[in-house]
BAFI-3210 file (N, C-alpha, C; in Angstrom, 3 decimals, decimal comma, padded with zeros to 6 digits):
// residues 97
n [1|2|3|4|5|6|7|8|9|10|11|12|13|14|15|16|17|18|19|20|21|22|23|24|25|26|27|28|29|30|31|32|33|34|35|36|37|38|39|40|41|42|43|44|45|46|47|48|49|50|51|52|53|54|55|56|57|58|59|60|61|62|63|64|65|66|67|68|69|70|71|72|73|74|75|76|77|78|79|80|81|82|83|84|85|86|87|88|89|90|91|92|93|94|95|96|97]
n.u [053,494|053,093|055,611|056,079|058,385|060,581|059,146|058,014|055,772|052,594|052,507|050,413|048,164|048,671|049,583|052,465|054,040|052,689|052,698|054,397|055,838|056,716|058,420|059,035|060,878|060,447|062,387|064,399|067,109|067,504|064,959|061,888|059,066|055,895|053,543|054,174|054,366|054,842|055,779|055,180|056,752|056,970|059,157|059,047|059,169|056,569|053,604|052,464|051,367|050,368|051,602|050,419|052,816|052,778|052,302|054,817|056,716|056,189|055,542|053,621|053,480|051,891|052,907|053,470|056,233|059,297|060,988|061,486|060,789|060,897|059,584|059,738|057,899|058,270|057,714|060,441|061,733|062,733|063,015|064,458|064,410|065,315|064,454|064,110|061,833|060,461|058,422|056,767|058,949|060,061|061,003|062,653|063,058|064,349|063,725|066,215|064,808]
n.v [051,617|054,273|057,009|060,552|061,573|064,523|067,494|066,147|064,380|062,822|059,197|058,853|056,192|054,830|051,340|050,344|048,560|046,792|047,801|049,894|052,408|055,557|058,358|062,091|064,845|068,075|070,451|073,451|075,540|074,993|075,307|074,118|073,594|074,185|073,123|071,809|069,469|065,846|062,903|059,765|056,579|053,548|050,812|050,647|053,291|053,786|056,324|056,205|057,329|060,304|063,472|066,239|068,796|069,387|072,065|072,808|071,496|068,627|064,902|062,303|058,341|055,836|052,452|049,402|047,039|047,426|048,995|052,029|055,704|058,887|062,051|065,168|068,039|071,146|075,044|076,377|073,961|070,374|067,266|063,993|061,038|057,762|055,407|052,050|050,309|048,923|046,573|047,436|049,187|052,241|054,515|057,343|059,817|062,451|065,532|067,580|070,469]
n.w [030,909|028,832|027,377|026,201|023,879|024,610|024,672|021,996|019,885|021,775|023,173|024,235|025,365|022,565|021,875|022,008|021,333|019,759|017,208|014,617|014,098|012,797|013,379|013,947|013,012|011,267|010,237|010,249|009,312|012,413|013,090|013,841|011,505|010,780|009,230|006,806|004,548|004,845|003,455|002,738|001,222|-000,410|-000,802|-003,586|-004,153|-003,968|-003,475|-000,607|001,928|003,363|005,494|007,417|009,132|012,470|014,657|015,533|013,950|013,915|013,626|012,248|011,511|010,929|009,742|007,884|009,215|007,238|004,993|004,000|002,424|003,316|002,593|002,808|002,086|002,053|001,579|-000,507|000,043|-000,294|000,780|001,364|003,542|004,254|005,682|007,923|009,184|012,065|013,955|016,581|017,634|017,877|015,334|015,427|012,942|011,810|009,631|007,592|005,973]
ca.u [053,455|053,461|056,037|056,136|059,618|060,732|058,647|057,343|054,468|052,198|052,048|049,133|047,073|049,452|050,351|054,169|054,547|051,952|052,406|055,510|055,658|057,622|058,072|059,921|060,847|060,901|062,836|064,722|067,948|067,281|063,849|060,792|058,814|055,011|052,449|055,139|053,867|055,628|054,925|055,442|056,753|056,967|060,224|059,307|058,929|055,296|053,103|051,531|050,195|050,554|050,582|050,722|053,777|052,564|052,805|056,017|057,290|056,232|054,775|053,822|053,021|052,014|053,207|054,130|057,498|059,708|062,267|060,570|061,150|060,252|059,811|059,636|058,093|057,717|058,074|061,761|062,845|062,363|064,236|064,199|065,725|065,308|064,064|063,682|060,885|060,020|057,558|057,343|059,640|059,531|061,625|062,689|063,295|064,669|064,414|066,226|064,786]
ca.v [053,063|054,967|058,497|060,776|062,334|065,581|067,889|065,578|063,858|061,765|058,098|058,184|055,273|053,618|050,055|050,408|046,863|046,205|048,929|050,193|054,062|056,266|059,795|063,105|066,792|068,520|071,668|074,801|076,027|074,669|075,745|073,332|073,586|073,343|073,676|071,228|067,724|064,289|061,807|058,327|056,430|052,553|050,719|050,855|055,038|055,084|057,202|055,342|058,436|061,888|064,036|068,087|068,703|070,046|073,908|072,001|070,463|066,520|063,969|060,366|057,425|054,111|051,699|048,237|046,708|047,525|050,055|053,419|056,744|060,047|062,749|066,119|068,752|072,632|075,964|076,609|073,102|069,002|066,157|062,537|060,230|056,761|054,791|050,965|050,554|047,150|046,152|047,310|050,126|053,801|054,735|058,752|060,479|064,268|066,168|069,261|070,606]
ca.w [030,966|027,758|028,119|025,035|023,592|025,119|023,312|020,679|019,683|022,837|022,532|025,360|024,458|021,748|022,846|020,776|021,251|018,657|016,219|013,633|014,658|012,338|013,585|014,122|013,460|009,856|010,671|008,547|010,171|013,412|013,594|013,244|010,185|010,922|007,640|005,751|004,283|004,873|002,416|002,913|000,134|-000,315|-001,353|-005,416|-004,258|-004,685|-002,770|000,665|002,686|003,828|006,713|007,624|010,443|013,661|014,570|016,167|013,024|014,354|012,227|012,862|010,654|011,783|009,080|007,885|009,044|006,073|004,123|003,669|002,250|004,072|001,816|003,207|001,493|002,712|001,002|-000,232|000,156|000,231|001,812|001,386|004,414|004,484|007,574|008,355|010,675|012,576|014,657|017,994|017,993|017,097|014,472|014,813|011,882|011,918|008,303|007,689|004,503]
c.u [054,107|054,742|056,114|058,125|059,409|060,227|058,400|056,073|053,919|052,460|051,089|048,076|047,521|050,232|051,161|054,286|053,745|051,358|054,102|055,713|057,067|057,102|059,050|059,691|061,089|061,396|063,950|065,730|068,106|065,964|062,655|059,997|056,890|054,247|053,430|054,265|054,889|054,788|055,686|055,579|057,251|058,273|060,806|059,419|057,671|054,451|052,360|050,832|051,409|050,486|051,236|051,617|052,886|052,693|054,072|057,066|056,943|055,183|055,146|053,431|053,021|052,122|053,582|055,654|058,235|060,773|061,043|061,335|060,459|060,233|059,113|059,039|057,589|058,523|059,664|062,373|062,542|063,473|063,832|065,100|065,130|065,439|063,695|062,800|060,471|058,863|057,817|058,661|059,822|060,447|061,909|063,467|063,425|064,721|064,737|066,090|065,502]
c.v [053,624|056,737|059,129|061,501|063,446|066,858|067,785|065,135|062,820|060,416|057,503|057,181|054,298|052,857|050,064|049,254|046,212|046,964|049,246|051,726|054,352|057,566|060,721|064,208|067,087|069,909|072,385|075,135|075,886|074,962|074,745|074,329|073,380|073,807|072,891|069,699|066,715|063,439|060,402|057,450|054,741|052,337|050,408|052,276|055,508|055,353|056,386|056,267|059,132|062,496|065,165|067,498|069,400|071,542|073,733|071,026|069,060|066,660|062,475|059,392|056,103|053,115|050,129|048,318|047,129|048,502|050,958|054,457|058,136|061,210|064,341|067,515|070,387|073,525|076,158|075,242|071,590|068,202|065,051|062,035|058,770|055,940|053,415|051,054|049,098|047,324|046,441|048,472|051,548|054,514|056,322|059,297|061,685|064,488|067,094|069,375|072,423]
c.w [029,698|028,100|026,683|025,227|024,266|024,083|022,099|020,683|021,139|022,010|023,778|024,389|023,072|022,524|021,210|020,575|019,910|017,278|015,632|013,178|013,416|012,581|013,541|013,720|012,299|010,182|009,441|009,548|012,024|013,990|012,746|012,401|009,938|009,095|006,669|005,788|004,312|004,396|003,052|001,435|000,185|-000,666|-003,321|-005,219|-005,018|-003,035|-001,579|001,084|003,075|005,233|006,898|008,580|011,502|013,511|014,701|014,761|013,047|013,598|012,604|011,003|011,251|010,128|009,202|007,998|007,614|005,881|003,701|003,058|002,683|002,840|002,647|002,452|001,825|001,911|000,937|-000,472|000,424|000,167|001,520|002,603|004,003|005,614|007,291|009,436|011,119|013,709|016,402|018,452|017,173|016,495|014,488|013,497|011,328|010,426|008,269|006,191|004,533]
res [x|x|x|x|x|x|x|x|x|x|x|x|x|x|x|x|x|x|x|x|x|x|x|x|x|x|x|x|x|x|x|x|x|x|x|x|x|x|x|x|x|x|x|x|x|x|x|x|x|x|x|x|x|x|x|x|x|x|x|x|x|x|x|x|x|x|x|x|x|x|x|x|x|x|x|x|x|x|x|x|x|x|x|x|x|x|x|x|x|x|x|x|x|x|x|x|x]
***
């Protein structure tokens, strides 16, 4: 039985066990952030893939095991965090830009 976060993204229909989930919330003073891009960035810091935030600020990425860099970028303001992600478990990742 899949359950999603409390007002986050579903994971109806992703089997987690066989996937490397990186996700979470890009938000501005406590307020999600939607129309903002999250980049995905390898561990030399080059470009893997992209994705718009939600109306909600959320943002997924299914990736390889590894050392990542999140890069946040929305009007006003961008963020970098840094996330390990493994196999099989879902990595959240809050940015406040």
């Amino acid at each position: 039985m899949c359950a999603a976060t409390v007002g986050g993204l579903s994971l109806e229909g992703v089997d987690v066990a066989k996937e490397t989930i990186i996700q979470g919330t890009v938000t501005r003073a406590g307020e999600p952030v939607g129309g903002a891009y999250v980049r995905l960035l390898d561990g030399s810091g080059e470009f893997t893939a992209e994705v718009p935030t939600s109306a909600t600020g959320n943002y997924r990425f299914f990736a390889a095991p590894g050392t990542w860099t999140l890069r946040a970028l929305a009007p006003g303001g961008t963020a970098d965090r840094t996330v390990v992600a493994s196999l099989g478990n879902i990595a959240e990742v809050d940015i406040v830009v």
